[in-house]
C-alpha positions in Angstrom: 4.9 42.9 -13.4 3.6 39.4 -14.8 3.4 36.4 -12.9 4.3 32.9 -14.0 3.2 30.2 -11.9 5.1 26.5 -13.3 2.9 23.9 -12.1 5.2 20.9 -13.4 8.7 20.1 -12.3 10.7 22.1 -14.8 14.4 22.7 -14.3 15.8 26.5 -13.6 18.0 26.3 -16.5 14.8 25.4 -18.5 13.1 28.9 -17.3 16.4 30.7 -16.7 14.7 33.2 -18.7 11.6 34.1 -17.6 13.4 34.3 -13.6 15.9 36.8 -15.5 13.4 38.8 -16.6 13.2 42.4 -14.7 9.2 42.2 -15.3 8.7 38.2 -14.7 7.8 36.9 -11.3 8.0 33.4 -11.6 6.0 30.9 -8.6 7.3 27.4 -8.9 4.5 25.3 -7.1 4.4 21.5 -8.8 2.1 18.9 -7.6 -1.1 21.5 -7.2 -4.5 19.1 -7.3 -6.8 21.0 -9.5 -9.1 22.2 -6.8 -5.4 24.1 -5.0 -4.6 25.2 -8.6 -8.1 27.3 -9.1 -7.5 28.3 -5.3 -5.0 30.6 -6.9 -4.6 30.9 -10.9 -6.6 34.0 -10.6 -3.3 35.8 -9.8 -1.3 34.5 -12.6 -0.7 35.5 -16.4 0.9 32.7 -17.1 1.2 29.2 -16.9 3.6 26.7 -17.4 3.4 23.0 -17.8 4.8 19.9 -19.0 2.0 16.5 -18.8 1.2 16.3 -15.4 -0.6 18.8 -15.1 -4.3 18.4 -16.3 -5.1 22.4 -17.6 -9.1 21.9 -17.6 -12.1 24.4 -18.0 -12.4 24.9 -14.4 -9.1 26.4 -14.3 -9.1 28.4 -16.9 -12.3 29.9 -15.4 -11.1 30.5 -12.4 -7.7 32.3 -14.5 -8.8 35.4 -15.0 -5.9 37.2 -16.1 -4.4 34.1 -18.0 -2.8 35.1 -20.9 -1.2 32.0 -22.6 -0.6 28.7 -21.4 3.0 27.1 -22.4 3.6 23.4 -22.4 7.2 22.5 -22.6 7.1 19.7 -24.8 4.8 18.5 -28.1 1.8 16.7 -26.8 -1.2 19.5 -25.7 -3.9 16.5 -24.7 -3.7 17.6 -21.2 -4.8 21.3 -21.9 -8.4 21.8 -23.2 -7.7 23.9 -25.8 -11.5 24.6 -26.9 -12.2 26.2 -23.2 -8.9 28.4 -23.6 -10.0 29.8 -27.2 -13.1 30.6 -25.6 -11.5 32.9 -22.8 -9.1 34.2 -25.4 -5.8 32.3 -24.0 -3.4 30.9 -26.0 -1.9 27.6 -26.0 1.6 27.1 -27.4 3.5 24.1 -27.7 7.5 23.5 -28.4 7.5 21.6 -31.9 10.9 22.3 -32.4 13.0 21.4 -29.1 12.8 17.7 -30.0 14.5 18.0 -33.6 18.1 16.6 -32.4 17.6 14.6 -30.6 15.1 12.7 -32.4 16.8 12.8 -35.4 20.0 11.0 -33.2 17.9 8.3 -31.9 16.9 7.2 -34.8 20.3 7.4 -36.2 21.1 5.6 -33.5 18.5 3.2 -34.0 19.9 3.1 -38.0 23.7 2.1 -36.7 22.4 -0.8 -33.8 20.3 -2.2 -36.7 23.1 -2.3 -39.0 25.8 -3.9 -36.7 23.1 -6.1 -34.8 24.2 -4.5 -31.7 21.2 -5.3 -29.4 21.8 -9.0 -30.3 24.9 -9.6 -30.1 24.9 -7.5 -26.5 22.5 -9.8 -25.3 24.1 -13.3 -26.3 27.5 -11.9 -24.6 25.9 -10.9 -21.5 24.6 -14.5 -21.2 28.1 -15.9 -21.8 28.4 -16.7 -25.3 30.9 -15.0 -27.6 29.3 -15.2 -30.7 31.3 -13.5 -33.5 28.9 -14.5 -36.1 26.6 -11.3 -36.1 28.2 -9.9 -39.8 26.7 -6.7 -39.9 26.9 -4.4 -43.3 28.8 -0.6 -43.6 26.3 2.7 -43.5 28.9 4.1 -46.5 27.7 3.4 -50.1 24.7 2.8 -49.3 21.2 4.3 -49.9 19.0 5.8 -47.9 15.8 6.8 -48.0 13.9 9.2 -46.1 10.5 10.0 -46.5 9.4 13.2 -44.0 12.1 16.0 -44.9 10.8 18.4 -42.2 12.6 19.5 -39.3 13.9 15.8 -38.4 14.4 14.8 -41.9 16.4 17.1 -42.7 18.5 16.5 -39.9 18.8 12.8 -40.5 19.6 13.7 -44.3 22.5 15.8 -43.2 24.4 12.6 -40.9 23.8 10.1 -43.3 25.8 12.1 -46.0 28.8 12.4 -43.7 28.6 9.0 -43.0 29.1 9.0 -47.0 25.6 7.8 -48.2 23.2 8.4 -51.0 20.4 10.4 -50.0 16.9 9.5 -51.4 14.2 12.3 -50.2 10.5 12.7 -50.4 8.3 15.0 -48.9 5.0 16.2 -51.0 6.3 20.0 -50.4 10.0 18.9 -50.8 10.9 20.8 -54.2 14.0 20.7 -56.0 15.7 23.6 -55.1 15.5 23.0 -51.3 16.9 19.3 -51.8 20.0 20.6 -53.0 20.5 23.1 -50.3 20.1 19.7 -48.4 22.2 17.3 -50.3 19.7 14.9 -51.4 17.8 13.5 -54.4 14.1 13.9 -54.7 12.5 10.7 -55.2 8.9 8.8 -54.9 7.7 7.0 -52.2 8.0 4.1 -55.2 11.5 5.2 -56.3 12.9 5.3 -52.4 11.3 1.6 -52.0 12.6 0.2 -54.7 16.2 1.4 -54.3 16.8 2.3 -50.8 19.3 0.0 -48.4 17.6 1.8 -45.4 14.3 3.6 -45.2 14.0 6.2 -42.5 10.5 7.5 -41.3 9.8 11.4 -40.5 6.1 11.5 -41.5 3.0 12.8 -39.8 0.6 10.1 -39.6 -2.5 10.9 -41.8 -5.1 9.2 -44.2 -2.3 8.9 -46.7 0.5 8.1 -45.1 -1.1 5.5 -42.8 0.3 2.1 -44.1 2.8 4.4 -46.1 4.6 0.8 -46.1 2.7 -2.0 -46.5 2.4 -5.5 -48.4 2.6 -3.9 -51.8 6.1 -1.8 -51.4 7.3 -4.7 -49.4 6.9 -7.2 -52.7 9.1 -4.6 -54.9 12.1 -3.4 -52.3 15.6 -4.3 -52.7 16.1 -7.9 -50.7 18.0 -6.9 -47.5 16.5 -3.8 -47.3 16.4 -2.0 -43.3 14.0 0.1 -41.9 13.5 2.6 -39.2 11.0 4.4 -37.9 11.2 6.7 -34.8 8.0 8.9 -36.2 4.4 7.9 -35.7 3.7 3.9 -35.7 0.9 3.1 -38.4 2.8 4.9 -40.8 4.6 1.2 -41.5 2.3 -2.0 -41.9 3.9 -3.6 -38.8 2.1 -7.1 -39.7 3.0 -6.9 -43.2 6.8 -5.7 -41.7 6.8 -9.2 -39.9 6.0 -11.2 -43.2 9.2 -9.7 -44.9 11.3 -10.2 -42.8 10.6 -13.7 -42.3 10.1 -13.5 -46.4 13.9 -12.7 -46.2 13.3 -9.4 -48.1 14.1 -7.2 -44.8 17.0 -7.7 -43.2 15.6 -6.0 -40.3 13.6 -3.5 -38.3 14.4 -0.8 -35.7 11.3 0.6 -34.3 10.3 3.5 -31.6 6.8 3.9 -32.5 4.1 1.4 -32.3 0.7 1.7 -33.9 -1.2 1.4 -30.4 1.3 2.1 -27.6 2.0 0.3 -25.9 2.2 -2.6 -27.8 0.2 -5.7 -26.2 2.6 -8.2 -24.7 2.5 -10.7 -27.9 3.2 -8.5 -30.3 5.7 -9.8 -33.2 7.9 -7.2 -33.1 8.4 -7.8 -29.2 10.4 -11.5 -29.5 11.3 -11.2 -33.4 15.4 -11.6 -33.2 15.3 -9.4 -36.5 13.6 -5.8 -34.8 15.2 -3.7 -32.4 12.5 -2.0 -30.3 12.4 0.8 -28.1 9.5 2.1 -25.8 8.7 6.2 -27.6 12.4 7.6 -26.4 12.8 9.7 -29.5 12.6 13.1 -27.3 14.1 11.4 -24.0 17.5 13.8 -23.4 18.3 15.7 -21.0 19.2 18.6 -23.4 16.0 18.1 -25.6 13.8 18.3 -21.9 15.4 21.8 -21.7 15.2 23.0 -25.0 11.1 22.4 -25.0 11.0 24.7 -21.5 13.6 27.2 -23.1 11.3 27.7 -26.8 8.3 27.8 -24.8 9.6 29.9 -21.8 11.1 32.5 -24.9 7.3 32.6 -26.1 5.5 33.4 -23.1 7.6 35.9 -22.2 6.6 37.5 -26.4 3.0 36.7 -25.1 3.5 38.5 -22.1 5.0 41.7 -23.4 2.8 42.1 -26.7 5.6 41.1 -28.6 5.4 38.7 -32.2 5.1 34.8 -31.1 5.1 31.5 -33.0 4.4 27.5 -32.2 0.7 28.9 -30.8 -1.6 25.9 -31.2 -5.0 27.4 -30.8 -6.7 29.8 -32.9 -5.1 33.6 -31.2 -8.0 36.1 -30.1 -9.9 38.2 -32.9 -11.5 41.4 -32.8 -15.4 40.4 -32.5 -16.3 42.7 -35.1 -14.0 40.5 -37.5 -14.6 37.3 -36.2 -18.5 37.6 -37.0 -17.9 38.6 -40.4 -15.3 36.1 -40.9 -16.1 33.1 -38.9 -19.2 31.8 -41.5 -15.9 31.6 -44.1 -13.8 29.4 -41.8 -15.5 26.2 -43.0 -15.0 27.4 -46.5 -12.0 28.3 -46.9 -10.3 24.9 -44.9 -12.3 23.0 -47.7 -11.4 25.3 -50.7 -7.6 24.9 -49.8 -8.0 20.7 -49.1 -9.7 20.3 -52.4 -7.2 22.3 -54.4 -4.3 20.7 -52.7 -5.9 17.2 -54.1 -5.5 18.1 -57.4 -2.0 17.5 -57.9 0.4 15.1 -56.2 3.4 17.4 -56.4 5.3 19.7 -54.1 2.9 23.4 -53.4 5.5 26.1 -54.0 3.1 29.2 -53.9 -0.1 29.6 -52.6 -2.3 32.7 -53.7 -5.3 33.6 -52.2 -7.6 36.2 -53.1 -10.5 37.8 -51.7 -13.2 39.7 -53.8 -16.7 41.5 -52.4 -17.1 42.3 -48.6 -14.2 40.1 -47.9 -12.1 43.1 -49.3 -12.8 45.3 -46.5 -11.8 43.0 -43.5 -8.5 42.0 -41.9 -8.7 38.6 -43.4 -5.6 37.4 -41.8 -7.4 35.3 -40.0 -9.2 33.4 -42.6 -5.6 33.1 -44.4 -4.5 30.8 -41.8 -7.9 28.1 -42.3 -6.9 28.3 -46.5 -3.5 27.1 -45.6 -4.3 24.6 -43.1 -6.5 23.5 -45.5 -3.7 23.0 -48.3 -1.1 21.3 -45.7 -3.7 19.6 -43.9 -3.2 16.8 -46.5 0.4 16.0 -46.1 0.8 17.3 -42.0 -2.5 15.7 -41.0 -3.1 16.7 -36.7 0.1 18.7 -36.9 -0.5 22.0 -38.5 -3.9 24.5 -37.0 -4.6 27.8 -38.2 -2.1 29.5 -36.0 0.7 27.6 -36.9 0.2 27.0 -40.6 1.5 29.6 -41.9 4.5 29.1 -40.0 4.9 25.5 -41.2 4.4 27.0 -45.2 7.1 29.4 -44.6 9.9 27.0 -43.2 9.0 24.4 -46.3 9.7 27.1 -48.4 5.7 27.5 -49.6 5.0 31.1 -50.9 2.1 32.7 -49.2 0.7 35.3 -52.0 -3.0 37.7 -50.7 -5.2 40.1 -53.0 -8.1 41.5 -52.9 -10.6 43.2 -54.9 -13.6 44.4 -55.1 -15.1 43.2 -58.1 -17.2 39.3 -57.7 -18.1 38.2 -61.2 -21.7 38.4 -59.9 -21.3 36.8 -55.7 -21.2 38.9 -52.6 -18.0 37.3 -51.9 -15.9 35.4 -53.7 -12.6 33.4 -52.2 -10.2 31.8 -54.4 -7.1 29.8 -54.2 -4.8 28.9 -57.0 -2.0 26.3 -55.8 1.2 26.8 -58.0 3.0 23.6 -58.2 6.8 22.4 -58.4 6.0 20.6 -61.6 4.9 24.0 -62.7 1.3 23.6 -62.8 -1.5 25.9 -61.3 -5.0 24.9 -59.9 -7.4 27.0 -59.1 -10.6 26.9 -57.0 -13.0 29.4 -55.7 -16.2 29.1 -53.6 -18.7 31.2 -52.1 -21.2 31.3 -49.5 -24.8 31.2 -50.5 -28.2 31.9 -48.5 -30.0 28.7 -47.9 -27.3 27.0 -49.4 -24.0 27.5 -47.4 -20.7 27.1 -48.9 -20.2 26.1 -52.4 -18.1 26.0 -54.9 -18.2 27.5 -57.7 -14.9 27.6 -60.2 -12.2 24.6 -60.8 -9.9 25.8 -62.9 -11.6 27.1 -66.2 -15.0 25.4 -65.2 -17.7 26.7 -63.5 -19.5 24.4 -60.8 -21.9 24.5 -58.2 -21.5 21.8 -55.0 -21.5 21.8 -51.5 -17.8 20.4 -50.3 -19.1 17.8 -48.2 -19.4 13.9 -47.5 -17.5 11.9 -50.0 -16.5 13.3 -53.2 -15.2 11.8 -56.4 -13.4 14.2 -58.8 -12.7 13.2 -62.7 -11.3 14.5 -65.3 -11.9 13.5 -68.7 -13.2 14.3 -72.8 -16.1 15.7 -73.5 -17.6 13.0 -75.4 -20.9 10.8 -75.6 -21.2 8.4 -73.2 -19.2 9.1 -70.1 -21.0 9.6 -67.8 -23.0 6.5 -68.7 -19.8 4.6 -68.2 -19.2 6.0 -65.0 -22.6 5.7 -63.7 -22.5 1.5 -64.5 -19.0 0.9 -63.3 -19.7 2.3 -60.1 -23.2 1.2 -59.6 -21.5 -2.3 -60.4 -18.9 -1.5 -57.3 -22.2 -0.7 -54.9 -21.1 3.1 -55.0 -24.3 5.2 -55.4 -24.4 8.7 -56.7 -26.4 11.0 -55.1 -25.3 14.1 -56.5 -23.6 15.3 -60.2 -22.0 18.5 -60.9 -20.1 18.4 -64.8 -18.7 21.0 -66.1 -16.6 22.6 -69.7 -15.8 25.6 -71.4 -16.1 23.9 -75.0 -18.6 21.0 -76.7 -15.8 18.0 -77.2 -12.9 19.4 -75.5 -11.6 19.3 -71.5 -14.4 18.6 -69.2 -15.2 17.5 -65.6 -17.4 16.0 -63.0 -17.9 15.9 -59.5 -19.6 13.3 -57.8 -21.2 13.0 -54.7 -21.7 9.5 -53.7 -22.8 7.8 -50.9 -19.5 6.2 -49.6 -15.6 6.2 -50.5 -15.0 5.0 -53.9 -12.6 2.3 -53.2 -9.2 2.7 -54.4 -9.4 -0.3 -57.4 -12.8 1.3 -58.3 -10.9 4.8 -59.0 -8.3 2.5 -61.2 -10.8 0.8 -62.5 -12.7 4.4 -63.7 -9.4 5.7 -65.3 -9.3 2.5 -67.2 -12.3 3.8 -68.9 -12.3 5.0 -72.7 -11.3 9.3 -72.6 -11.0 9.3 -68.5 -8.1 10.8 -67.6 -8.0 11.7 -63.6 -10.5 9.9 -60.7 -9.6 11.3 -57.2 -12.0 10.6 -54.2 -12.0 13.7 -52.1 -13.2 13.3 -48.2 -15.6 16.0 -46.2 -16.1 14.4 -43.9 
């Protein structure tokens, strides 16, 4: 028999399962301080919570037959999730139990914005019947949503029986899957300059932070509405207030606030043109069950020994495995980030191949840090190496191993080659060196030899006389030092590259400004850090 102890209020429909099961025992005890909770976790398998509950190192210590810990909702920060890889628990989350209803708010949010329904609620409660509030139809008119995940695609899905145009973008949205959807691939550019609404879904990373911001503003469509019930920061919310009082947004309906909550004189807070409401995107009743249903369905794989997804935390590994393949970790991540860079389009297969002493191992394991790597880019926080390949299966992304023995002259040898939706292929391998540590060794056709750390500036160009003179004086007129300098080319005159390491990011007008530069023809800044 396993024993469950729910620490959290958590209705019985939520866990219906785990009190049906024949070998569950399930102890409902909320409101346990954490010194009560160590007092008897040792008896327990399991344990369930939502976020009051604070899951610390001293618990886990103290769980000795703890198995996996489920949170019924998104959010882990109350679990320590380092202490639980340690002692060989696993964390998993319910990523999926929040799709609906998200999606609904912010269609709901999309529909109050359109019809003003906030405002003119509020005037007639006061006493004034104001019919002046002339709102515009959802049919005929564009939409753009940028994020077609999970709630994307939901989104996508209402707005075309409400009979409008679907703009989508998503860097791993490719062709084929938008039409399964029902909506156009577009740019981020394209969707701003001739969507009516504009819907975010995005994670909030380096790139999409300020996703929206003064320059799409100055080229959208005047009357233009946007929404986002995602992750604040993804939308300039300053620069958000100038258009609207510019007259080039009609309006704003925002969930999400870049620091929540928002201090009490924030624009958005007494701007008659915004609609505002405080994070509810996953506040139903029927999404607060789903979360405890997913992650009651998991535990109870977890417990039996049975295939489990939505795990957060890195799943225990043989030790014999792990010490081979733990200096490779590091590696790998970077490999699969640095490939990932070289190309703005959708990843539609991802091969990975191991040659040398990699060969002989379960390298499942490193798999999972070569994807994370490649997604890390575009899903930022939200993917790990237990759940990315899940994530590059449901996006459609092709997961390809091999191995082999033979190394072109390394003990081991890791490569990735990204095939793209605009039918591309990059390719980068690395190695790990003694005294040197990881390294890599092979873009494409050129051989290299760099450490992937610190700031990095990539750039294609001719090989001719003269580059890198060029590039050394623009950016030493832009105050960016280079420290190191790795070129490489197959032929005297013909394709060539660099790679720069420099002392800080090369700002983005300095990368313009290098691709401005006679037979330049890529400048990328890639970040180690």
């Amino acid at each position: 028999m396993f024993k469950v102890l729910v620490s959290d209020p958590i209705s019985d429909m939520g866990i219906q399962q785990l009190m049906d099961a024949s070998d569950v025992i399930v102890d409902k005890k909320p409101g346990l301080s954490e010194d009560e909770l160590v007092g008897i976790i040792g008896e327990y398998d399991a344990l369930l919570v939502r976020s009051q509950t604070k899951v610390t190192e001293k618990i886990m210590a103290a769980g000795t037959q703890l198995k996996v810990i489920g949170r019924a909702g998104v959010g882990v920060d109350n679990i320590n999730l380092e202490a639980a890889t340690n002692r060989g628990i696993v964390v998993i989350n319910a990523p999926d139990g929040n799709t609906i209803t998200t999606c609904e708010h912010a269609f709901a949010m999309m529909m109050a914005l359109a019809r003003h329904i906030p405002q003119a609620y509020a005037k007639t409660i006061q006493g004034t019947w104001d019919r002046k509030f002339l709102g515009v139809e959802l049919r005929n008119k564009t939409l753009g949503v940028l994020g077609m995940g999970r709630i994307g695609s939901e989104v996508a899905k209402r707005a075309k029986a409400f009979g409008m145009d679907i703009l989508g973008y998503d860097p791993f949205l490719t062709e084929d899957r938008a039409e399964k959807i029902g909506v156009k691939v577009a740019t981020v550019d394209e969707i701003v300059r001739q969507a009516d609404f504009i819907t975010v879904h995005t994670p909030l990373t380096p790139e999409t932070k300020h996703m929206i911001s003064r320059p799409q503003f100055e080229v959208m469509k005047k009357g233009m509405r946007i929404i986002n019930c995602a992750r604040g920061g993804v939308v300039d919310e300053l620069a958000l207030v100038e258009a609207i009082d510019q007259g080039i947004v009609a309006g704003a309906a925002f969930d999400v606030f870049e620091k929540e909550p928002p201090e009490a004189d924030h624009p958005f807070l007494n701007h008659p043109k915004v609609i505002v409401t405080p994070h509810l995107g996953a506040s139903t009743v029927e999404a607060q069950e789903n979360v405890a249903i997913d992650v009651s369905e998991q535990v109870l794989h977890i417990l039996r020994n049975e295939p489990f997804k939505n795990a957060v935390n890195m799943p225990p590994v043989a030790p014999s495995v792990m010490s081979k393949l733990q200096p490779f970790f590091g590696l790998g991540e970077k490999i699969g980030a640095f490939a990932t860079q070289l190309n703005n389009e959708a990843v539609k297969e991802i091969h990975v191949d191991y040659a040398g002493d990699l060969s002989e191992v379960d390298t499942q394991p490193l798999t999972r840090y070569v994807i994370k790597g490649v997604l890390s880019r575009h899903f930022g926080s939200d993917v790990n190496t237990v759940n990315s390949m899940h994530l590059a299966k449901i996006r459609d992304v092709n997961v390809v191993v091999s191995k082999a023995t033979a190394t072109k002259g390394f003990t081991n040898l890791l490569s990735v080659t990204l095939k793209f939706s605009d039918g591309t292929e990059r390719r980068v391998a690395g190695t790990l060196l003694n005294g040197f540590g990881a390294r890599i060794v092979q873009i494409d056709k050129f051989p290299v030899d760099f450490a992937p750390e610190g700031n990095l500036v990539f750039i294609a160009h001719n090989d001719k006389p003269g580059i890198i003179g060029n590039v050394g004086t623009l950016l030493g007129k832009n105050n960016v030092n280079i420290a190191t300098m790795q070129v490489g080319r197959k032929i005297i005159g013909g394709d060539a590259i660099m790679v720069l390491g420099v002392d800080k990011e090369a700002p983005k007008e300095v990368l313009s400004e290098l691709t401005t530069l006679p037979e330049i023809n890529k400048a990328l800044q890639m970040n180690f850090n």
